[in-house]
C-alpha positions in Angstrom: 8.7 -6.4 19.0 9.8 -2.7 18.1 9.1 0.1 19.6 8.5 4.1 20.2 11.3 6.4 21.3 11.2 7.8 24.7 11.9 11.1 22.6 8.2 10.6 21.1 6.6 10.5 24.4 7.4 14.2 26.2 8.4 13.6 29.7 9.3 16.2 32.6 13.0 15.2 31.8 12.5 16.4 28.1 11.1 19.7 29.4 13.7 20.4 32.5 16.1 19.8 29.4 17.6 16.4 30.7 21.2 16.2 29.4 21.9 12.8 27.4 18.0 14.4 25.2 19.6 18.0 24.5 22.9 16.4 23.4 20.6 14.9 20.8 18.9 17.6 20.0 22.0 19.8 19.3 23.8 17.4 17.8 26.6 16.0 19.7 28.4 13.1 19.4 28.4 10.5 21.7 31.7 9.6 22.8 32.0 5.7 22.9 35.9 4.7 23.7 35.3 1.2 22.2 32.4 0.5 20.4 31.3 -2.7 19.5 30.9 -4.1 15.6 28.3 -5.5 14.4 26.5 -6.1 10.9 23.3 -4.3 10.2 20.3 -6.5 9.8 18.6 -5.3 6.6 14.8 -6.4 5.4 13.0 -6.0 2.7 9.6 -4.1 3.1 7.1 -4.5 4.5 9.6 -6.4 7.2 11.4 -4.2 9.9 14.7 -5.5 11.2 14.4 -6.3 15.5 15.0 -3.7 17.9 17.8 -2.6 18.9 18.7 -4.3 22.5 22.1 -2.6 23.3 22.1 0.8 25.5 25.6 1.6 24.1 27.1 2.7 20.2 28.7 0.5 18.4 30.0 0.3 14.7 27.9 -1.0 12.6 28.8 -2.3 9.2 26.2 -1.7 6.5 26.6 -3.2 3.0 23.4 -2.5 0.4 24.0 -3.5 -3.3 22.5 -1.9 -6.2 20.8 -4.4 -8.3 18.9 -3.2 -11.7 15.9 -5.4 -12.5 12.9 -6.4 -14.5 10.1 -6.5 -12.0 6.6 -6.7 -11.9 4.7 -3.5 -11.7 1.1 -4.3 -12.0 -0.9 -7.6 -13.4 0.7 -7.9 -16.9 3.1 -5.3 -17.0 6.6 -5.2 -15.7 9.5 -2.0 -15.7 13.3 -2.1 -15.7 13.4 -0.6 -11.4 16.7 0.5 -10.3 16.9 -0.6 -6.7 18.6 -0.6 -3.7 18.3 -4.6 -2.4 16.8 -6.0 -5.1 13.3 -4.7 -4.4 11.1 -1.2 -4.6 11.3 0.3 -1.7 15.2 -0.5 -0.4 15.9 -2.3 2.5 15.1 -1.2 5.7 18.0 0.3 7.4 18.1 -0.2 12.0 20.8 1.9 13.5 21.2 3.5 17.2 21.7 6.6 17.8 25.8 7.6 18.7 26.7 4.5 16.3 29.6 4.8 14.1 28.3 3.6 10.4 30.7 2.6 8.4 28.8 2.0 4.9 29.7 -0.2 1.7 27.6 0.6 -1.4 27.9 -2.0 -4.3 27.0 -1.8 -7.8 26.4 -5.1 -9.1 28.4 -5.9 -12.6 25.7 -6.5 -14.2 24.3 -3.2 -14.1 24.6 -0.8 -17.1 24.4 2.9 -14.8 26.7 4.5 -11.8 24.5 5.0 -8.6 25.3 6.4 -5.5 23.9 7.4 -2.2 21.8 10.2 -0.3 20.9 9.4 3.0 18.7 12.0 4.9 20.3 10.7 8.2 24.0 11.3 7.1 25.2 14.8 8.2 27.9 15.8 5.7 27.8 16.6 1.9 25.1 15.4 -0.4 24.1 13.1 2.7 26.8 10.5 1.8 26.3 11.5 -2.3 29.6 12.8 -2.8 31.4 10.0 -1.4 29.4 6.7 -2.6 29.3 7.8 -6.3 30.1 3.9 -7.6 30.3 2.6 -11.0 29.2 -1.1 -11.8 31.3 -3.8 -10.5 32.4 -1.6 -8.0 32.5 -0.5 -4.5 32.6 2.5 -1.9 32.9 3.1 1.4 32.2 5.9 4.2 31.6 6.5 7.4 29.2 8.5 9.2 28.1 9.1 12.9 24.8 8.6 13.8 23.7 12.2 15.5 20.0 12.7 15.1 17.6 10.2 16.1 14.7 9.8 13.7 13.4 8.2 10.6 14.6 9.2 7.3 14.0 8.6 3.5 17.1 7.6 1.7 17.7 7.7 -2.1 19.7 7.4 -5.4 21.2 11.2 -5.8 22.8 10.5 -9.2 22.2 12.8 -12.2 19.4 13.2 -13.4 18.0 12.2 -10.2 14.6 12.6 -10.4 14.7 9.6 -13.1 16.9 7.5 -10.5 14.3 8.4 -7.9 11.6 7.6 -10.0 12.8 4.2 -11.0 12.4 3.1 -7.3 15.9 3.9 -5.8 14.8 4.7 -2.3 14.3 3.6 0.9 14.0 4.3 5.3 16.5 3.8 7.4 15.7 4.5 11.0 17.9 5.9 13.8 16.8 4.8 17.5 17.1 6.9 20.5 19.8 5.9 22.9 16.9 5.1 25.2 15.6 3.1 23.0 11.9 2.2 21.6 9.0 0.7 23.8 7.5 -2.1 22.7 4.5 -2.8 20.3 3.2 -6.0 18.6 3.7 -5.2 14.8 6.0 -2.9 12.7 5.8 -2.6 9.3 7.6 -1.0 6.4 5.5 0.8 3.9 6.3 3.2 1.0 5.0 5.1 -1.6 6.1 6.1 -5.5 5.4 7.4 -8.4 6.1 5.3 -11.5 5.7 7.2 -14.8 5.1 5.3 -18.3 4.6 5.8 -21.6 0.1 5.1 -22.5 -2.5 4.1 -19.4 -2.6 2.4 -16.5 -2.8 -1.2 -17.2 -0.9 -1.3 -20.7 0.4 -4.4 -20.6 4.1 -5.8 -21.2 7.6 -4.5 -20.3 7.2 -0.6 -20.1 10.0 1.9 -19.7 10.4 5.4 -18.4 8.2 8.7 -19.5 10.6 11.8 -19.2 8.0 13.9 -20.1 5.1 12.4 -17.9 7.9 12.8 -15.2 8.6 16.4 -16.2 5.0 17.0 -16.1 3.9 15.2 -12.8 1.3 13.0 -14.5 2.6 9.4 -13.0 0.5 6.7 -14.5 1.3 4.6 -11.2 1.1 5.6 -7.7 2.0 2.5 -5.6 2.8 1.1 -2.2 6.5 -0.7 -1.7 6.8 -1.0 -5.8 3.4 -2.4 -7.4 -0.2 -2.5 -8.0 -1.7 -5.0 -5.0 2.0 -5.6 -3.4 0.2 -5.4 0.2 -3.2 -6.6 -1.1 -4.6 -10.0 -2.0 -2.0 -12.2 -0.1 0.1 -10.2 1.2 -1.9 -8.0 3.4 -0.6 -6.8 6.7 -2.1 -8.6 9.3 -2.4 -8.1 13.2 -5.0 -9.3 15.7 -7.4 -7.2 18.1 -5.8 -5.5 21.2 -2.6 -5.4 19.2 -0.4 -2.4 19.0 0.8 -1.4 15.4 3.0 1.3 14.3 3.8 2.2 10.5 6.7 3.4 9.3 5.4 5.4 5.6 8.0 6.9 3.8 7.3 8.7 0.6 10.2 7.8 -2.5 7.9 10.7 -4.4 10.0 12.1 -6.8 7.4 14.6 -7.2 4.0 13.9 -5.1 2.8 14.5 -1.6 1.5 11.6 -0.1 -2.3 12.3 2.3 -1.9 8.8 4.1 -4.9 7.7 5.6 -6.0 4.1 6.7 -9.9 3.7 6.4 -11.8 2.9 9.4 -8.8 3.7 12.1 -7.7 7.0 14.0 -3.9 7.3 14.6 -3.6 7.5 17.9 -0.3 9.1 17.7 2.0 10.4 14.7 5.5 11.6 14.1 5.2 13.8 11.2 8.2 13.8 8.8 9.6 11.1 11.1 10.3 14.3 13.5 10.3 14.1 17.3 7.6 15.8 18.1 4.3 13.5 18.5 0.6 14.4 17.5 -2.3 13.0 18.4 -6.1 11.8 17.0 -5.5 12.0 13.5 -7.0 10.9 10.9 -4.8 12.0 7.8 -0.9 12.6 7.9 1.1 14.6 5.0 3.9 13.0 4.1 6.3 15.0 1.5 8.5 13.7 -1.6 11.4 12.4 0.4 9.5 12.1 4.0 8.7 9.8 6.3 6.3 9.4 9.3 5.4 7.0 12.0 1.7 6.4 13.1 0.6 4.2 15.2 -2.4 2.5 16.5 -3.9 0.0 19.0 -6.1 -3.0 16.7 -9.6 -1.8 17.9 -12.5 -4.3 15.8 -11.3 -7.1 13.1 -12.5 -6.5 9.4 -10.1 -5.7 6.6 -8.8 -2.1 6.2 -7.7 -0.3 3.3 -4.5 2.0 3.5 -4.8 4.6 0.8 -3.3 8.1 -0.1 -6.4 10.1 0.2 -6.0 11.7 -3.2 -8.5 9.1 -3.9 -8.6 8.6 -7.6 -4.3 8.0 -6.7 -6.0 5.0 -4.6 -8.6 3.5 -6.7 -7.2 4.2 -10.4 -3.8 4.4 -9.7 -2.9 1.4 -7.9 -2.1 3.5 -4.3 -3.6 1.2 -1.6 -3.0 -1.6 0.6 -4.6 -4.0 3.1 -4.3 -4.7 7.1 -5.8 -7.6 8.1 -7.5 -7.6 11.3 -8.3 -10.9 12.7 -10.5 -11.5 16.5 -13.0 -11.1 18.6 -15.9 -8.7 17.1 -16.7 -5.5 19.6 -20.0 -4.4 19.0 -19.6 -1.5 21.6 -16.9 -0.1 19.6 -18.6 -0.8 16.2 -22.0 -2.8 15.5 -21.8 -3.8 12.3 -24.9 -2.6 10.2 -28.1 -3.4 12.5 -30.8 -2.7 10.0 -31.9 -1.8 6.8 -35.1 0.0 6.4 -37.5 1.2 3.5 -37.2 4.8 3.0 -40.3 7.0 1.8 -38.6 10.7 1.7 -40.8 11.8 4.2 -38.4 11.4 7.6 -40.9 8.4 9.0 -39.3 4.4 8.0 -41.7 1.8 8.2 -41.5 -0.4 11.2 -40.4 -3.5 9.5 -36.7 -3.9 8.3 -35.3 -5.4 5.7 -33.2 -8.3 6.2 -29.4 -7.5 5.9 -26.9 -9.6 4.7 -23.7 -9.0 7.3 -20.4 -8.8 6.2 -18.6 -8.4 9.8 -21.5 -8.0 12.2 -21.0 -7.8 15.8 -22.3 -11.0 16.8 -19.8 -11.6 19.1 -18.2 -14.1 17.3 -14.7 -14.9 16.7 -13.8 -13.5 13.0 -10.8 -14.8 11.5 -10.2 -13.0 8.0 -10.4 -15.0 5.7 -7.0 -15.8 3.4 -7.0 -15.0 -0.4 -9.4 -18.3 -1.8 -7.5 -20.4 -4.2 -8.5 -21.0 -8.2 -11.6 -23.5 -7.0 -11.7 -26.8 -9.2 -14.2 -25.6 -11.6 -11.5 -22.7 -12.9 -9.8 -24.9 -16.0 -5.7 -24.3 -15.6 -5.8 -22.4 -18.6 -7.5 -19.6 -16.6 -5.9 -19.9 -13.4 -3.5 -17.2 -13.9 -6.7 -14.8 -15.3 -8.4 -15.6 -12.2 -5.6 -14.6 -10.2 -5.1 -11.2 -12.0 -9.3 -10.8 -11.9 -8.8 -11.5 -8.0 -6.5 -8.2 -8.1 -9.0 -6.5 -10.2 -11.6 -6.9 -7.8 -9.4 -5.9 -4.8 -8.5 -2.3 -6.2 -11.7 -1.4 -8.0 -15.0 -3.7 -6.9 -14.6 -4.7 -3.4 -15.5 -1.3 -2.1 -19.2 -1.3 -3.2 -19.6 -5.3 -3.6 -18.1 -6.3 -0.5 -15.3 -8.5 0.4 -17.6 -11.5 0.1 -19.3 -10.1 -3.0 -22.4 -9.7 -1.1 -23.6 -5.9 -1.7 -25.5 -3.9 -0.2 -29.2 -4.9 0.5 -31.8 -2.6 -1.9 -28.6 -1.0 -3.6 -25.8 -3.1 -4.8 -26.9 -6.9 -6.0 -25.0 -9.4 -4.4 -22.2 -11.5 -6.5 -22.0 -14.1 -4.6 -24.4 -17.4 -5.7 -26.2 -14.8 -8.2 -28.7 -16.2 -11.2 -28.5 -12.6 -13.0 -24.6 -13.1 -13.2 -24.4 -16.7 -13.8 -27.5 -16.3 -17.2 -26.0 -13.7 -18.9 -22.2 -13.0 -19.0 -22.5 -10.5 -21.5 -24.7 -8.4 -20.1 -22.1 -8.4 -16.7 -19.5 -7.2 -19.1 -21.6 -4.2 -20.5 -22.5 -3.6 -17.0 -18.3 -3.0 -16.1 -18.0 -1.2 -19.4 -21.0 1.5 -19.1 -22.5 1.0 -15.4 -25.8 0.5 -14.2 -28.6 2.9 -13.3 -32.1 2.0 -12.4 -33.5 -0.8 -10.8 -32.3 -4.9 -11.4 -33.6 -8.0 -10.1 -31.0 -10.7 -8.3 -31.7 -13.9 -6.9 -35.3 -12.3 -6.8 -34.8 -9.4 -4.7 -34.6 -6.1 -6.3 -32.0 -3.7 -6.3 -31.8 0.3 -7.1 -28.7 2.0 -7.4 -25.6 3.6 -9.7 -22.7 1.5 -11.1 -20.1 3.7 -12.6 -18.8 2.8 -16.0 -15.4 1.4 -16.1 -14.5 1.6 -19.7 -11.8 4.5 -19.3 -10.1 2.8 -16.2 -9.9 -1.2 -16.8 -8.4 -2.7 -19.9 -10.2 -5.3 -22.1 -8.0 -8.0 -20.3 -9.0 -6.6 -16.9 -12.6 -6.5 -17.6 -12.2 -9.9 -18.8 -10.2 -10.8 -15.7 -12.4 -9.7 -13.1 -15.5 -11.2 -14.9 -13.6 -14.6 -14.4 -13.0 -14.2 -11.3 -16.3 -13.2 -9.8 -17.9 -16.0 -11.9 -16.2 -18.4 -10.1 -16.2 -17.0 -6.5 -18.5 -17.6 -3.7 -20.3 -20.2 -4.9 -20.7 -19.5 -8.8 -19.2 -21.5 -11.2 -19.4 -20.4 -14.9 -17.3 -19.7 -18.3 -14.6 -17.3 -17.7 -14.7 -14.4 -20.5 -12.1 -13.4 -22.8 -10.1 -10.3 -23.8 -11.9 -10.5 -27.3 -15.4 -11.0 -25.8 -14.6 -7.4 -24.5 -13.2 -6.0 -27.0 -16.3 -6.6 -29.3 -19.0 -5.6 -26.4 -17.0 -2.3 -26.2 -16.5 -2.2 -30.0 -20.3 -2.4 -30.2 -20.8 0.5 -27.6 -19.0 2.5 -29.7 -21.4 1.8 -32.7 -24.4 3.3 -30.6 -22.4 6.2 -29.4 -24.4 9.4 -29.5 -27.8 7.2 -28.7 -29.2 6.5 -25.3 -27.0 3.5 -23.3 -29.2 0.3 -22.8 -29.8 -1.0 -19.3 -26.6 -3.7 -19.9 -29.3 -6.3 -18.3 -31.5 -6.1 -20.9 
């Protein structure tokens, strides 16, 4: 597929200052006495448009609409984006480096604001600002030359921006080296933003924009390419083991730096800020409001991976994290999987005999194929099929972590989900558990468990609660009652009545 600039990978050439690399690098135009024309292949993230084949500039044509829509932003709720494409992020932009862009920027009719253009990439005023400033049901055009190869952010620059930026007008557009890109297996298009409403995460219906919360820096969403779960559930990214993947993370901000960090993989090799000069082995790569970066990495062991940004309760309570999907051959000499589980005294010495362990992805050798998002089983009445949907979501961005993928847990710590008589006997009592936690010891599917649950009440919604007790009530291999917003309401109603008294053990 796509590929790494030569001008990532330092060569003798680079360093005994090779001509056609410091003509880059100083910012010279190539000279091109006829160039070509062609029409810029956009796509819409997480797609990246094909390499570019030709080893001479052209003129390319680039025409991006600006469409204002009512989108979803998480289960239940949905905000009035600004976008460039249709879509939070904007389409992905290709060009070469030396090509002549000649750049149409439409404002659909239908749209109630002027918008125009900044595109880190553009050398000249405001990035293209000045020049694209269009009114609905118009057009405007300009050109640019291509001088610095790289990736860049792009992104509304109309007063007040910030609140342009912040409804989702941005995007990447990447300029290739002349020399072009070696080849990996995947590229993919990710981006993070900041979406800032009025009351908590998780309010539900059609929410508009905070000024305030903007002013202040307190987003209430922090996503990945425009919503809660857009690369989760099913639509992860996927690859396969030996495969070669490189990201391109930009960062829309307005107003926070990203700490992008996929769990359970090193990055081989990074371009910070999109720049031209590689690093190497790194687990954690600072991307700026209005930054990009390319990482990239070789698929080592299949499992499923969690992309976050490391400012972790960003990631788990405010919606910024994603999923690659790694499908294959299991490599136990890279990673075994857990091998045992033992009794632990406190006094340094385990006894001999081990507990048996209940293997998520062990290292048996065995192909493991990940398994695709599991569809609303027969025993889930249609009337909940769309809350068993929204509690699969749930589960993904808050539960998985510490239950598993499988819902299998952790042996001696976290009770299994999966086929379990404690959750199946007594709903309510699951529901308390989500709304207080759990601390002491509990008894599933007679084994016995002893560990901490946080409470949940301050993060999930009576809806979500009720979601995500649906869902795991009728996943892998349960099949019970879903529960029901008000159910929730009145168990959290009741909490409230014993405030200021010890918490009962929710399975009691």
């Amino acid at each position: 597929m796509a590929c790494l600039p030569v001008w990532l990978f330092p060569s003798s050439a680079m360093f005994a200052g090779e001509p056609s690399l410091l003509k880059a690098t100083t910012g010279q135009a190539e000279i091109s006495a006829a160039p070509s024309s062609e029409n810029a292949v956009l796509t819409q993230a997480p797609a990246v448009p094909p390499p570019i084949a030709r080893r001479q500039p052209a003129k390319v044509v680039v025409n991006l609409e600006v469409k204002e829509v009512v989108r979803r932003l998480a289960d239940g709720v949905e905000y009035p984006f600004w976008t460039f494409g249709g879509e939070v992020p904007g389409k992905f932009i290709r060009i070469r480096e030396g090509d002549e862009v000649e750049f149409h920027l439409h404002n659909d009719p239908n749209n109630k604001m002027p918008h125009n253009i900044d595109l880190h990439a553009v050398t000249g005023p405001g990035g293209g600002a000045v020049s694209s400033f269009t009114a609905p049901g118009h057009s405007s055009q300009f050109s640019f030359q291509a001088l610095n190869p790289g990736l860049f952010v792009y992104h509304c620059a109309t007063a007040p921006v910030g609140m342009h930026v912040a409804n989702g007008m941005y995007g990447l557009i990447l300029v290739e080296p002349k020399e072009g890109l070696p080849p990996v297996d995947h590229e993919y298009y990710v981006m993070q933003g900041e979406f800032y409403t009025p009351g908590k995460f998780g309010d539900e219906g059609l929410r508009s924009f905070d000024l305030d919360k903007a002013i202040d820096e307190k987003p209430t969403y922090v996503v990945f390419n425009g919503a809660v779960g857009a690369l989760n559930g099913e639509h992860p990214l996927t690859a396969r083991v030996g495969e070669r993947i490189r990201l391109y993370v930009g960062n829309g901000g307005p107003n926070l730096t990203s700490s992008f960090h996929l769990i359970g993989v090193i990055f081989d090799t990074v371009y910070p800020e999109g720049g031209t000069t590689p690093m190497h082995n790194v687990q954690t790569t600072v991307i700026p409001p209005g930054g990009a970066a390319v990482v990239e990495f070789t698929a080592k062991v299949p499992g499923s991976y969690t992309f976050v940004d490391h400012a972790l309760f960003r990631a788990f309570n405010r919606g910024a994290n994603g999923t690659l999907t790694v499908s294959g051959p299991e490599n136990p000499v890279v990673y075994s999987g857990k091998q045992a589980d033992t009794l632990y005294a406190g006094d340094g010495t385990p006894p001999a005999s081990p507990v048996a362990i209940s293997r998520v992805h062990g290292a048996s050798g065995a192909e493991f194929t990940a398994a695709p998002a599991n569809a609303a089983p027969p025993s889930v009445p249609a009337s909940e099929r769309a809350q068993f949907e929204r509690g699969r979501q749930v589960y993904g961005q808050t539960c998985f972590i510490c239950h598993q993928p499988d819902g299998k847990g952790v042996p001696g710590q976290i009770p299994p989900l999966a086929r379990s008589d404690l959750l199946m006997a007594d709903k309510a009592g699951a529901i308390r558990g989500v709304l207080q936690g759990r601390n002491g010891e509990v008894t599933v599917n007679g084994k016995h468990y002893n560990g901490t649950m946080i409470p949940f009440s301050q993060q999930l919604t009576d809806q979500q609660i009720a979601d995500v007790i649906t869902y795991v009530r009728n996943s892998w291999g349960n099949s019970g009652e879903g529960a029901t917003p008000q159910e929730v309401q009145k168990i959290r109603q009741t909490m409230s009545a014993l405030a200021g008294k010890p918490a009962p053990n929710p399975y009691e």
